[in-house]
N, C-alpha and C positions, 0 to 999 in steps of 0.2 A: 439611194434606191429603196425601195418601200417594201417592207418585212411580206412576206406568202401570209395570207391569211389563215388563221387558227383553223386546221381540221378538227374531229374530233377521236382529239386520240382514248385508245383504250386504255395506257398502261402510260407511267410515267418516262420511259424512257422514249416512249414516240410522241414526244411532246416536242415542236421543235423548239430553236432555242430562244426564238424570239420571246415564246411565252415565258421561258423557262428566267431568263434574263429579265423580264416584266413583273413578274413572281415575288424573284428575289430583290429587285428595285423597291417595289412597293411595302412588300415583307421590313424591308431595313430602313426606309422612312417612317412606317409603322411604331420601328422598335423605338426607334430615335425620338419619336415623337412622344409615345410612354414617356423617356428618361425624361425629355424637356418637361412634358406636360407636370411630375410628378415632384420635380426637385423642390418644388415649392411648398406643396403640401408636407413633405416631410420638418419642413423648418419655419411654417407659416409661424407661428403665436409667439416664438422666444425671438423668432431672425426680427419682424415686426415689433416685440418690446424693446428690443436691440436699439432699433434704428430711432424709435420716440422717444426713447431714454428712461422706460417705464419700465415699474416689476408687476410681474404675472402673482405673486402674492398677493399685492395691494387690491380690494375687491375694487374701487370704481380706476381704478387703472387699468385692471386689468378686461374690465367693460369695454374702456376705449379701446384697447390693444384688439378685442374681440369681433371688434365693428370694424376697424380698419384692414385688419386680417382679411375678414368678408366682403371689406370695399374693393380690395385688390384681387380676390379671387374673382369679385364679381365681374371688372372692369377684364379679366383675363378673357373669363366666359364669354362678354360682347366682343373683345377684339378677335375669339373664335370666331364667333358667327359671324363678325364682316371679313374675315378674313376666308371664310368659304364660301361667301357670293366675290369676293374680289377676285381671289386665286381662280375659283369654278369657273368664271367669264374670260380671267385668262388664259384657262386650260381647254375651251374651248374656241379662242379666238388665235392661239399661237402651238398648240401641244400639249399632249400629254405629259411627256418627258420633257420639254421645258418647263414648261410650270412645275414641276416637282422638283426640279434642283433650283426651281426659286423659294416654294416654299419652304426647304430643307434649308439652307442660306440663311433666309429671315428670321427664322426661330433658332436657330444655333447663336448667330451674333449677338439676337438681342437676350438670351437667355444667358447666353456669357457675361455681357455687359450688367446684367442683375449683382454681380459681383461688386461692381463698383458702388451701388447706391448705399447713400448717408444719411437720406431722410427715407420716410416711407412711400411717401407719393413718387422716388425715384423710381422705386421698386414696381410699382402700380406703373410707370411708365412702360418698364422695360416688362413686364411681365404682358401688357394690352400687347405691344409690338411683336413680342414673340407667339403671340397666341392669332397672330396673322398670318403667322406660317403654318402654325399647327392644324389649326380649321382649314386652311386650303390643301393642305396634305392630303387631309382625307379622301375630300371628293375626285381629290385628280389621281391618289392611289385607289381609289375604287373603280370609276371610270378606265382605267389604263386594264386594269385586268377584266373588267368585265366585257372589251372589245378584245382580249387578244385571247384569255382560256375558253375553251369550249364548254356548252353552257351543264353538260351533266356534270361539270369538276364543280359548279356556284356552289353549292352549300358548305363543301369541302375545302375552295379553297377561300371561304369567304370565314371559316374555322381557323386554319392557318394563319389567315392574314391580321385577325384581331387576337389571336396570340402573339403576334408581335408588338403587339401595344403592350398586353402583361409583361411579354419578355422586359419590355422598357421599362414597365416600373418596377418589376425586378431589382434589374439592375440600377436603379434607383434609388434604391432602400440598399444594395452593395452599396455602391458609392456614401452612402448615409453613413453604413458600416465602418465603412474605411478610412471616409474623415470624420467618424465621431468625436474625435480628440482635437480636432483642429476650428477655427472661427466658422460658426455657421455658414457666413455666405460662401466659403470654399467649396460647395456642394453645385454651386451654379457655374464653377469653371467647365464640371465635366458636359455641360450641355455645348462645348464647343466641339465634339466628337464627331455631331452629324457632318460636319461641312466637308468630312474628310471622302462620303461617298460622292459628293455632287458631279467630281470631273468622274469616275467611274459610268456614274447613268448618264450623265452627256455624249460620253462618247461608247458606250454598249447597249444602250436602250433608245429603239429607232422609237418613230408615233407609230401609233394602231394605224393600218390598211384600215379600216374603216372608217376615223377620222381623214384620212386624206382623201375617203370613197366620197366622203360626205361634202369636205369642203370641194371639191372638183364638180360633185354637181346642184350643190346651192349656189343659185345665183343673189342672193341677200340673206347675210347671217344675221340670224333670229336678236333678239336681245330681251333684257333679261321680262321687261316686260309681257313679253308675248308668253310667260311661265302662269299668267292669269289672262288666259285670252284662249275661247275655244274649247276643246278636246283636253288641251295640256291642264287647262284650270283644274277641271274634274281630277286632274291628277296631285295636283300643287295643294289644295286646300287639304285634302286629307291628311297628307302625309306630314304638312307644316303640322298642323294640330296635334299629329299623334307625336311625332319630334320634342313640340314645345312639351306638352305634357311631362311624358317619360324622362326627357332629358333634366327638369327643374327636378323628381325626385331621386335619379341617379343621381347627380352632383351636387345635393344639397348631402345625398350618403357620403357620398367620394370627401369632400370635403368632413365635414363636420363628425364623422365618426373618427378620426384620430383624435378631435377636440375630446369626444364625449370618454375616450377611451384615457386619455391623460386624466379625467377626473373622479374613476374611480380610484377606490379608497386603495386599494394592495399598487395601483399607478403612483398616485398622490403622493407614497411617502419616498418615492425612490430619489435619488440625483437625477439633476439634468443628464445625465450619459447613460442613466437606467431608464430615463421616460423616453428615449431615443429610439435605446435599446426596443422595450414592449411596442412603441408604435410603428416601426420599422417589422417586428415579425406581425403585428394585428394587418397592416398591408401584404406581404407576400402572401397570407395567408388567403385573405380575400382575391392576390392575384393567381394563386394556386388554384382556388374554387373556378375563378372567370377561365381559366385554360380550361378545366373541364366540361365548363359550360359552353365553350365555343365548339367544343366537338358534338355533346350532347345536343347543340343547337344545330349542326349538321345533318347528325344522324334524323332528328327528328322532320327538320325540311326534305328530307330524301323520303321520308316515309308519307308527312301529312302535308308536305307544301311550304313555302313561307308564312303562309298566311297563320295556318291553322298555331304553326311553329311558335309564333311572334304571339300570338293571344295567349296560349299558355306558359310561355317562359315569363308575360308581364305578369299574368295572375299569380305565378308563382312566385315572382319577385315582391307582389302586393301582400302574401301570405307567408314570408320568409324576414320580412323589413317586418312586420304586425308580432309577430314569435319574438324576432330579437328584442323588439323595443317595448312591448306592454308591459315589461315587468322589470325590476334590475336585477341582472344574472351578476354571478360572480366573473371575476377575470376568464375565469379558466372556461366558464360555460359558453362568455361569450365570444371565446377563440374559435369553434364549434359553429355559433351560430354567421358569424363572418364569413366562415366556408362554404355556408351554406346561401348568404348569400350573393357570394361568389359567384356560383355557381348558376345562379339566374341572369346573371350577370352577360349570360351567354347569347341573351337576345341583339343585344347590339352587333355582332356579329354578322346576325342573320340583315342588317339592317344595311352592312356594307355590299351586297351581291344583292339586294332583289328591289333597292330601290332606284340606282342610278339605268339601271333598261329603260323602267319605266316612262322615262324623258327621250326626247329626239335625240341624236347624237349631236349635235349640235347645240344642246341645250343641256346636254346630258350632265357634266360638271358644274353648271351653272346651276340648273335644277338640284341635284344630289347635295350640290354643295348649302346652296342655301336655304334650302328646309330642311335639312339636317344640322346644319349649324346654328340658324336663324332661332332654331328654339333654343340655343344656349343665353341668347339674349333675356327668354323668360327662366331661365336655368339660373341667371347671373341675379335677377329680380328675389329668384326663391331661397339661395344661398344666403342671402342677406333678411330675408323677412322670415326665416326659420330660424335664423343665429339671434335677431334684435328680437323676436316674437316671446320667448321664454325666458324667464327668470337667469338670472347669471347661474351657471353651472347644471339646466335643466334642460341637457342638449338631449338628453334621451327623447322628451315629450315630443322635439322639435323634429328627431329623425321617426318618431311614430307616426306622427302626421302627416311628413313626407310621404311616407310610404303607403298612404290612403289614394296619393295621385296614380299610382300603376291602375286602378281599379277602370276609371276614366280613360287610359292608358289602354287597357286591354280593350275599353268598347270601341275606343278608334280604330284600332288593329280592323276588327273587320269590315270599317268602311275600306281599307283599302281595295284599289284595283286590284281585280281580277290576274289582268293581262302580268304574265313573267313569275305570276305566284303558285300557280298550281304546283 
């Protein structure tokens, strides 16, 4: 039987529960999806020397270790983005809530399975596979809430719901904690946690009344083509572009500032279990800033709109990435400046509630999913020509330059559509 459609409640407790149930569904794929996405980056350069048989001392060793490290984030990044036009088509050709205990599923086994790899391109397998799940998470937990909460709660709970990605890498950097004593790859067992909610949202999380309103009266479901055909093209082009951009100088940071942070000098001289240690808090810390930044990035859509929202958190990100990296700060300044750009960090947020309306419902997943993820492919491209671009150990220059891309980043913003942004 098909969930009552979202009124619009005023207070949290006359929400009913279908939403309420939708919320917390996507909220804790969200979290899981952090934990997976992140178990990597905590152990990427030593787990990687590990597996080549190479030391992180040795400088042309350590070159290879640096490229292969990046080859595998990179390859992570594309099986993101096919993995949110794959899951998005599915999430729209079968459900909401089915497609999310598929993509929840895929990225738990194969992020488990990362456990077992012996060479590195093992690793680079299972990391592409699980990042199939991840990239389809997104769009089908985005979609799922934006057909069942009513639409004054978007910016709020579009805060909420990308703090559950921090919460994930949070707990992340726990788990870092708690096996710091034990073999690197035991960090990738705890990515088998998600699969424990799948039978939970199978059987308590119905579809959106509006996906069922939609499939009952289309008589021929769209495909993915028809996303550049039309009315919808006008919508596709901008938001791919603004995607690619933004997305290649986020995850050239994401990645590569634990690199740059291991190689300062007060980093440098520590033990492996002390370089652990610092880059484990240099992350919470940056995911401390992103939670305040998603409320920040709330507050401001409630006052200026999405749109206005989204150009100034990228220029701020553009003039927060320019501060940390023009100069080399000490350890402790640039604990500080991480927080800070944490804390811009909040725009992505705003990017989960205002961009999947935009598309038919029917396209909705397919659309959200693959111009949102589809730019990790040039995200995948950047992580790699920002890490090989710079002298070995001159990862500062690399995240400086990075952070020239928000500038381009913010002009796109206001190409976007009008329409769901006000």
């Amino acid at each position: 039987m098909n969930a009552a459609p979202p009124r619009e409640a005023e207070s949290f407790r006359e929400l009913t529960s279908h939403q309420k149930k939708s919320g917390l569904a996507a909220w804790l794929g969200w979290m899981f999806d952090g934990l997976d996405m992140h178990l990597y980056t905590l152990v990427a350069l030593p787990f990687v020397a590990e597996l080549m048989r190479m030391s992180l001392t040795i400088p042309d060793q350590k070159k290879m270790v640096d490229t292969n490290a990046s080859i595998i984030q990179a390859a992570f990044l594309v099986g993101w983005a096919l993995g949110g036009g794959f899951f998005g088509r599915i999430g729209d050709l079968l459900g909401r809530s089915r497609a999310l205990c598929l993509t929840i599923l895929t990225y738990a086994c194969f992020t488990g399975l990362s456990y077992f790899s012996t060479e590195w391109w093992h690793l680079l397998i299972f990391r592409f596979l699980a990042a199939l799940g991840i990239g389809g998470e997104w769009a089908v937990g985005a979609s799922l809430l934006s057909e069942t909460w009513p639409r004054k709660w978007r910016p709020w709970i579009a805060a909420v719901l990308q703090t559950g990605v921090n919460v994930g890498v949070i707990l992340a950097c726990g788990v870092g904690w708690v096996l710091k004593g034990q073999p690197l790859r035991t960090v990738f067992l705890a990515g088998i946690l998600p699969a424990l909610i799948v039978l939970w949202i199978r059987r308590a999380v119905p579809e959106p009344e509006e996906w069922h309103r939609a499939r009952g009266q289309s008589k021929e479901t769209p495909g993915i083509l028809d996303l550049f055909r039309g009315d919808v093209a006008r919508v596709t082009w901008p938001v791919l572009a603004l995607c690619a951009v933004s997305l290649t100088a986020h995850w050239t940071f994401m990645f590569w500032h634990q690199t740059h942070l291991r190689s300062l000098p007060e980093v440098m001289s520590l033990d492996q279990a002390g370089k652990q240690t610092q880059a484990l808090i240099a992350l919470f810390l940056v995911m401390a800033g992103s939670i305040v930044g998603n409320f920040l990035g709330g507050w401001l859509a409630q006052r200026w709109g999405y749109r206005k929202s989204i150009v100034f958190l990228l220029t701020s990100y553009l003039i927060a990435m320019t501060l940390t990296y023009s100069q080399a700060w000490s350890y402790d300044a640039l604990r500080v400046w991480l927080v800070i750009v944490g804390i811009c960090q909040g725009v992505f947020g705003l990017f989960t509630m205002c961009l999947p309306p935009l598309f038919p419902t029917l396209l909705r997943t397919t659309g959200a999913g693959f111009c949102y993820n589809i730019g990790r492919i040039f995200a995948a491209g950047g992580t790699i020509f920002f890490g090989l671009f710079n002298q070995v150990n001159d990862y500062r220059t690399a995240l400086l330059y990075a952070g020239f891309l928000f500038l381009p980043a913010a002009l796109l913003a206001l190409k976007l559509p009008q329409k769901e942004l006000s």
